[in-house]
N, C-alpha and C positions, 0 to 999 in steps of 0.2 A: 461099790455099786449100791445104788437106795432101787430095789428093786420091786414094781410094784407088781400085789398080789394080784389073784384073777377078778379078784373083784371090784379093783382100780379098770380095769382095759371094760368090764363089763360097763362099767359108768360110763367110761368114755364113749364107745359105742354107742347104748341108750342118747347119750349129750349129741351124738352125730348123727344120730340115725341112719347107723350103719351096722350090717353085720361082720362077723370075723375076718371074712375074707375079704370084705373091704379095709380094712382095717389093715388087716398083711399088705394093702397094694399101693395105701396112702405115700405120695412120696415124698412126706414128711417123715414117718416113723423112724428112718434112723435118727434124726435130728433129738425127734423124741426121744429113745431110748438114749441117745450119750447124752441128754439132759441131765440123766439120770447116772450120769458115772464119773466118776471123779478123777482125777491122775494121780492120785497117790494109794496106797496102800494101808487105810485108816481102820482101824478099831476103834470100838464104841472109849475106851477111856481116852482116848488119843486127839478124840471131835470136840472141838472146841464153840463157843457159840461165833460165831464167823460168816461171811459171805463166802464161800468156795466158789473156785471155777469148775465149770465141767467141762467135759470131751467133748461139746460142742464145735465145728468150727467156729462162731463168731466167740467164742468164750465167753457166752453167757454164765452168769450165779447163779448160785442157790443160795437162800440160806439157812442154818443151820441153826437152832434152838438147843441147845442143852443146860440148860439152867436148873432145870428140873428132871437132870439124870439119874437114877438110881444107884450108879456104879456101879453095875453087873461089868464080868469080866464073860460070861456065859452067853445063850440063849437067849436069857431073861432081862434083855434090854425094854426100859422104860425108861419115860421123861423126856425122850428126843423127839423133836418135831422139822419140818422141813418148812420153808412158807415158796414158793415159788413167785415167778415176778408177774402172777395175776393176783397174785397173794393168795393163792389157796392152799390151803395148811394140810402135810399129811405126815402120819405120826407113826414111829419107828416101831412096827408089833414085835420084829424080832431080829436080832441082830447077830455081829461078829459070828459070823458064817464063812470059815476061812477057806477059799476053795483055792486052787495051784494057781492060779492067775488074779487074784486079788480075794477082799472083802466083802462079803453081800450084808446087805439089812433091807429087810423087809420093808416096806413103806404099805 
């Protein structure tokens, strides 16, 4: 999961002029949210620079920058970026966050 902080959904908002609970009632947002979630079980060494698909039904991509990884095995993921198909680019603060149902990285 490239999961965005609160201050990704604060933008969006702002960008729709809309507040939170509109926001919860949008019904696109699960669409949104498995944009953001991948079907494999990946760790920051394991991401490669690549298109992924995500949990979308139509199986939209992402793409995946790591060129400019650090190689953290921790936390302290840097160098990963994401570019999405409007092409706006969000960049990995912190990652390999291993939870019982998959991987989180922060976006």
């Amino acid at each position: 999961v490239f999961a965005p902080n609160n201050d990704a959904f604060y933008r969006l908002m702002s960008e729709l002029y809309i507040e939170l609970e509109d926001l919860i009632k949008l019904p696109s947002l699960k669409q949104v949210l498995f944009y953001h979630i991948l079907n494999d079980y990946v760790l920051a060494p394991s991401l490669k620079t690549a298109n992924y698909v995500t949990a979308r039904s139509d199986k939209q991509t992402v793409y995946v920058n790591t060129q400019n990884y650090n190689g953290a095995t921790n936390f302290a993921v840097d160098g990963i970026y994401l570019v999405d198909n409007q092409h706006d680019q969000s960049n990995v603060l912190f990652g390999n966050v291993e939870a019982k149902n998959g991987v989180v990285h922060v976006i």
